[in-house]
C-alpha positions in Angstrom: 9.8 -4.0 5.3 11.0 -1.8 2.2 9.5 -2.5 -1.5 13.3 -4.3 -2.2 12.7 -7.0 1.4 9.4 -7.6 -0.2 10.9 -7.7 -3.8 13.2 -10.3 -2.0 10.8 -12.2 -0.1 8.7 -12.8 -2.7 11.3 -14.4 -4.5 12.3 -16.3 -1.9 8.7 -17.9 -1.1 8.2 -18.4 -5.0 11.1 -20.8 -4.5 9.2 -22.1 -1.7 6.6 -22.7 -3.1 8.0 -24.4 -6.4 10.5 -27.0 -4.0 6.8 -28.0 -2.4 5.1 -28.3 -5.2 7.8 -31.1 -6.6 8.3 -32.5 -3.6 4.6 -33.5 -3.5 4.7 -34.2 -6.8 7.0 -36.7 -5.8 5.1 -38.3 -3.2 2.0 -38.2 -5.4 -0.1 -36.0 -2.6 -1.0 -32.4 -2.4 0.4 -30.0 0.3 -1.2 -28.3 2.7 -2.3 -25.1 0.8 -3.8 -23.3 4.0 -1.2 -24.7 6.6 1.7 -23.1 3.9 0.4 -19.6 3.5 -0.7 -19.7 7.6 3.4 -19.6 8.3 3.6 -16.9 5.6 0.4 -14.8 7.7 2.8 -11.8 9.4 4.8 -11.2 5.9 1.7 -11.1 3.6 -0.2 -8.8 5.8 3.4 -6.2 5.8 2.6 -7.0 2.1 -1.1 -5.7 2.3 -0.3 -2.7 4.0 2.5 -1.7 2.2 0.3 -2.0 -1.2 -2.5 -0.3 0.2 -0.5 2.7 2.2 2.2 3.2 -1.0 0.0 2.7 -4.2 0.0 5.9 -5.2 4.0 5.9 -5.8 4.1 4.0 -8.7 7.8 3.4 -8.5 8.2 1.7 -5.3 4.6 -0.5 -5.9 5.0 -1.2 -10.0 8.1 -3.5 -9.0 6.0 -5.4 -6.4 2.7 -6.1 -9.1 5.2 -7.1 -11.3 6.9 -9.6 -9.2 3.0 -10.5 -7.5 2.0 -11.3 -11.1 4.9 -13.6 -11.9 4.3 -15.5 -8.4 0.3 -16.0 -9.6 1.6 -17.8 -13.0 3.6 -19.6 -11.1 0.0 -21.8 -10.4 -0.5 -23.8 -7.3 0.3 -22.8 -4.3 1.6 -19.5 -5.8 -2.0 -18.5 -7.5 -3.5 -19.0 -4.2 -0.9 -17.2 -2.3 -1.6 -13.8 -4.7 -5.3 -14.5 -4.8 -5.4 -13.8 -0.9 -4.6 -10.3 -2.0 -7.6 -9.4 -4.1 -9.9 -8.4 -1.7 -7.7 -5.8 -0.6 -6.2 -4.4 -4.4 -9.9 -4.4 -5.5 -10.3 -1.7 -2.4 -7.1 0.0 -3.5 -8.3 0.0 -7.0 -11.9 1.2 -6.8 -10.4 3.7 -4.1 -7.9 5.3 -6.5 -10.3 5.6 -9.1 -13.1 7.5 -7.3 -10.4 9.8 -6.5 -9.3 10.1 -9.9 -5.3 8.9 -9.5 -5.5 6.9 -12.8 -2.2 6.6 -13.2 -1.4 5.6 -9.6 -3.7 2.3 -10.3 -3.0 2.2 -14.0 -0.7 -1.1 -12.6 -3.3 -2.8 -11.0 -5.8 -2.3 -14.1 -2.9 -4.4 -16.2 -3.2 -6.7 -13.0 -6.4 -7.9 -13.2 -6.8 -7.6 -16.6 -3.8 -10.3 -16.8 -5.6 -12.4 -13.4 -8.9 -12.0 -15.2 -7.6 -13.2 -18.9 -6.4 -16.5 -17.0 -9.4 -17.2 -15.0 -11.9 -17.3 -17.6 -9.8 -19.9 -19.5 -11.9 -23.8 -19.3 -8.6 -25.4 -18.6 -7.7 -23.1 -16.1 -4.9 -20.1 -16.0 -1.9 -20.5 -17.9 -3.6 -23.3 -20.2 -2.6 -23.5 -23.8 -6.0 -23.9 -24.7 -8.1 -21.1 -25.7 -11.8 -22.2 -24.7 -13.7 -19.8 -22.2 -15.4 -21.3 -19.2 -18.9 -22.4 -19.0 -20.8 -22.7 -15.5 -24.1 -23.7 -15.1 -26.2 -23.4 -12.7 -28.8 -25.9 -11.7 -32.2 -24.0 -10.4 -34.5 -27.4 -9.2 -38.3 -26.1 -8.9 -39.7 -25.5 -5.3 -42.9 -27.6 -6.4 -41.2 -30.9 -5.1 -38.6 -32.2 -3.1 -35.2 -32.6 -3.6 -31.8 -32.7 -1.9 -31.5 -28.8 -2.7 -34.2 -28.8 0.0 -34.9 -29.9 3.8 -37.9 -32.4 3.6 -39.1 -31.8 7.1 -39.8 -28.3 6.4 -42.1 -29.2 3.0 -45.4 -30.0 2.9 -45.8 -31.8 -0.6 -48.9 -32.6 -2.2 -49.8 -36.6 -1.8 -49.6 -37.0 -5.6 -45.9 -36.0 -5.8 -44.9 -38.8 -4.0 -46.3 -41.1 -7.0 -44.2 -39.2 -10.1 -41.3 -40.9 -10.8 -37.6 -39.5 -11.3 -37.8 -39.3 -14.6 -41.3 -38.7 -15.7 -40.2 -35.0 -16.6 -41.9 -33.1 -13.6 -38.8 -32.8 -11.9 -37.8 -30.5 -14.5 -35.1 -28.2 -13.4 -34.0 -24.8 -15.1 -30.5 -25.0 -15.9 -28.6 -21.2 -15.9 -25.1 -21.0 -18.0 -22.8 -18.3 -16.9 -20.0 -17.3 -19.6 -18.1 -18.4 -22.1 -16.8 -14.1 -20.6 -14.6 -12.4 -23.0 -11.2 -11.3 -22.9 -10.2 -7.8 -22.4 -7.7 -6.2 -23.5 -8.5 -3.0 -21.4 -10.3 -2.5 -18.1 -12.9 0.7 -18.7 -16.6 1.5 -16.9 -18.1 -0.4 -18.9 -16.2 -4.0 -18.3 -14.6 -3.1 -15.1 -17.3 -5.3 -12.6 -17.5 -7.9 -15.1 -13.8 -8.4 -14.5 -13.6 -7.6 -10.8 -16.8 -10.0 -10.4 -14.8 -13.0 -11.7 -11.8 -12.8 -10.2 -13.7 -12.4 -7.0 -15.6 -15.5 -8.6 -12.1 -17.5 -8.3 -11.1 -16.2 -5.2 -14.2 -17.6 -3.6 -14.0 -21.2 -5.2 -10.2 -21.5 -3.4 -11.0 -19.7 0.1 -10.7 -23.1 1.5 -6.9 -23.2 0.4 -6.0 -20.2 1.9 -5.0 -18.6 5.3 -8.1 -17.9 7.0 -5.7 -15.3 9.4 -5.1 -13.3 6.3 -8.6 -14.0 3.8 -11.2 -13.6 6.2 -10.1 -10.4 8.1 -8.8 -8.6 4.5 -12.2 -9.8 3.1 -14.7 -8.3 5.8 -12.6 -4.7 6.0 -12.6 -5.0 2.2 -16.4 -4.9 1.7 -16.8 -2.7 5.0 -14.7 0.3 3.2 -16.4 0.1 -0.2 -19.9 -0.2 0.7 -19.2 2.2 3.4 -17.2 4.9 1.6 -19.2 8.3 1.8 -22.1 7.3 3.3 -22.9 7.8 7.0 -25.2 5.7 7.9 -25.0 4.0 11.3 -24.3 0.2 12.0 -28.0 -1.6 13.0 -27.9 -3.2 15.7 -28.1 -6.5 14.3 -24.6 -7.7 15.3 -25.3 -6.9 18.9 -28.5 -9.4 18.5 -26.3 -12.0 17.0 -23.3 -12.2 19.0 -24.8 -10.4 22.6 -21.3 -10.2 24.6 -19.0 -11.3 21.7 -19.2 -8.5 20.0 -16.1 -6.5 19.5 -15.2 -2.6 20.5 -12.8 -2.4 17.5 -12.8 0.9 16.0 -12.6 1.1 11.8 -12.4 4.9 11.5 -15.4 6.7 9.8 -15.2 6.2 6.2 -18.0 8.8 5.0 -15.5 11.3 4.0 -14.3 9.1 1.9 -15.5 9.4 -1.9 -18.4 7.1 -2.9 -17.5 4.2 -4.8 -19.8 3.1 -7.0 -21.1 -0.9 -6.7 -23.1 -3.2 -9.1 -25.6 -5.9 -7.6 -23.4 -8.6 -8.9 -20.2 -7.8 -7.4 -21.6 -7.4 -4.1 -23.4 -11.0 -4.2 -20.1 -12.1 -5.3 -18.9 -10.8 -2.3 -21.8 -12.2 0.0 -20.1 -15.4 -0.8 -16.8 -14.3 0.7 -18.8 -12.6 3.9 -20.2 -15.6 4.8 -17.4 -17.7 4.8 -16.1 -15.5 6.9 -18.9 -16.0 9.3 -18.1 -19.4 9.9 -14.2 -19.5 10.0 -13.3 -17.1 12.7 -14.3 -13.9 12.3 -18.0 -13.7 12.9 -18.0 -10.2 14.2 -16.2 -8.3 11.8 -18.1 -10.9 9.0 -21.5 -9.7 10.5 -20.2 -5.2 10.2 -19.5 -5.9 6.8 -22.5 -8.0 5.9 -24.2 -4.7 7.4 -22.7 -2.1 5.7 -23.6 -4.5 2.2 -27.3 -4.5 3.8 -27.2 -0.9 4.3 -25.7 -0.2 0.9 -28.2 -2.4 -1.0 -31.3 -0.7 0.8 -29.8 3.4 0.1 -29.2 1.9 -3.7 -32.5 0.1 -3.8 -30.8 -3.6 -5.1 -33.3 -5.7 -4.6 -31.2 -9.0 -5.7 -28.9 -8.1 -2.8 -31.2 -7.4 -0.2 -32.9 -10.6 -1.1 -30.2 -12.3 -0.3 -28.4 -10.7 3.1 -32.0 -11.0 4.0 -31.6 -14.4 3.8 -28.9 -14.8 5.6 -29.4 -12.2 8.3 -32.8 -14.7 9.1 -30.5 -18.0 9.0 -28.2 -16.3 11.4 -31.2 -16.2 13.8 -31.1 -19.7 14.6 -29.7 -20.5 17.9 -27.7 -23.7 16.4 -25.9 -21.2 14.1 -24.8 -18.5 16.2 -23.4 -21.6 18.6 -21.3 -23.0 15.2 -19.8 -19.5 14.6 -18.6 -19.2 18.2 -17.0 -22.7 18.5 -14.7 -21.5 15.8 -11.3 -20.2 17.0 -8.9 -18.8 14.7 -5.3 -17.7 16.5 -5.2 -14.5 14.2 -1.7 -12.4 13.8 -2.4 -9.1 15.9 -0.6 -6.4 14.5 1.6 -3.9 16.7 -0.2 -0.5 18.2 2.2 1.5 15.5 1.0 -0.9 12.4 -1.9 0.0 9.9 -4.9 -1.8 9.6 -5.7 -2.6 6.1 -8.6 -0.4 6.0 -7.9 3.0 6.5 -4.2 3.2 8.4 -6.2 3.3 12.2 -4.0 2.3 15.1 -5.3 -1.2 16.0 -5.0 -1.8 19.3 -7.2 -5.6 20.0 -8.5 -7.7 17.6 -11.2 -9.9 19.0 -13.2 -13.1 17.4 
């Protein structure tokens, strides 16, 4: 497909997309969000890999933002469908600017700074009211128990047991993210602040979404930018994990790429992402990139990130939760020996859960 079949298409699923949306209306239910954009899996992923091959002529691609953009404030099924191709623009994006094609991703920048604008809004994108988000966070203290915690592995003092609910010891430390500001230009000093949230709403609607399309875009996402000029090999922790699931599927060596540069924050962020991954049908690929984060974090000493693919590289050691990844079967789209992958234009040749 050309830039004007995709200009075309996405017209034609925006229309879709509107005539579902009423129609449930109508019937006072919600459609199937992940069902929808499943039967749209081959044409998004042409999508992807026309984006990702052809960014860096701005005439065929500026066309395609443009008409992306108009799709995501179209809200509903229409924000979801263009927020299953973050994962993969933030690669483009991040790309292009360690190789210093400004203007080639100059369109992307006015992308995200419109996606990001929206998302930080309380009532949600395209509200009329102006009030930033809040989020907090509720941290409850690991002195006694709670439903944050498994009782049978806590040992609590015999006293505990006698405070009552609300006597005050059960104190917890409330963190509030935000209200975030709105740019009006994506620079150094904002740009993972931006990126950060949007990956922030991706995550909170990965359940609405094609797993076929989010999961796999995700993992080779994170694999290319924590991998990007650096050569250090894959541990041999996904062979541990997975014994003979484990897939042969080659990703192309990526250290003569440029490094891309990563903050702490984005990359927990993206944790989120990996994980779901894990557990919806792509547990191999899931566990490379959860790899190349781990690697990443320990050459750039981030000690918040390795605290926490630590963590879940030692869950993953269970028995019970190795067995719940394998159960999961996803019928992904396999692309054809002569298409791209979304990572770095490799001839795919299997793709294995």
């Amino acid at each position: 497909m050309n830039s004007d079949q995709l200009q075309d298409w996405l017209s034609e699923i925006s229309e879709n997309f509107r005539q579902l949306e009423e129609r449930a209306a109508k019937n006072k239910a919600l459609p199937n969000y992940q069902k929808i954009l499943g039967e749209q899996a081959d044409s998004t992923q042409l999508l992807i890999n026309y984006l990702m091959n052809n960014y860096e002529n701005v005439g065929l691609i500026q066309p395609l933002v443009a008409q992306i953009l108009s799709v995501y404030y179209k809200i509903g099924l229409g924000r979801i469908f263009v927020l299953q191709l973050i994962p993969s623009l933030i690669t483009t994006y991040l790309l292009g600017i360690a190789k210093r094609q400004k203007q080639s991703i100059s369109m992307l920048e006015t992308f995200f700074m419109a996606v990001y604008n929206e998302e930080i809004l309380a009532g949600g994108p395209t509200s009329d009211q102006m009030n930033k988000k809040v989020e907090e966070v509720r941290i409850p203290s690991l002195r006694y128990p709670s439903i944050y915690h498994d009782p049978a592995k806590m040992n609590p003092y015999p006293e505990i047991t006698q405070i009552r609910p609300n006597s005050g010891a059960l104190v917890q430390n409330v963190v509030k993210m935000g209200p975030f500001p709105a740019v009006e230009l994506v620079n150094a000093e904002n740009r993972y602040m931006v990126l950060t949230r949007i990956l922030k709403a991706l995550n909170n609607s990965l359940c609405h979404m094609a797993r076929s399309i989010i999961c796999r875009t995700y993992c080779l996402s994170v694999l290319v930018l924590a991998k990007s000029g650096f050569s250090f090999p894959e541990s041999d922790f996904r062979h541990k994990i997975l014994h003979d699931h484990v897939s042969d599927e080659d990703f192309g060596d990526h250290s003569k790429k440029p490094r891309i540069p990563l903050s702490s924050y984005f990359l927990i962020e993206a944790l989120n992402g990996i994980y779901y991954a894990l557990f919806n049908g792509t547990p191999d690929l899931a566990l490379r990139a959860l790899d190349a984060i781990h690697s990443r974090a320990q050459y750039d000493l981030l000690q918040d990130v390795l605290l926490v693919t630590n963590a879940i590289r030692n869950d993953l050691k269970e028995s019970d939760t190795v067995q719940m990844m394998l159960e999961i079967d996803v019928q992904f789209t396999t692309p054809t020996k002569t298409s791209p992958t979304v990572a770095n234009g490799v001839k795919k040749e299997k793709i294995m859960n």
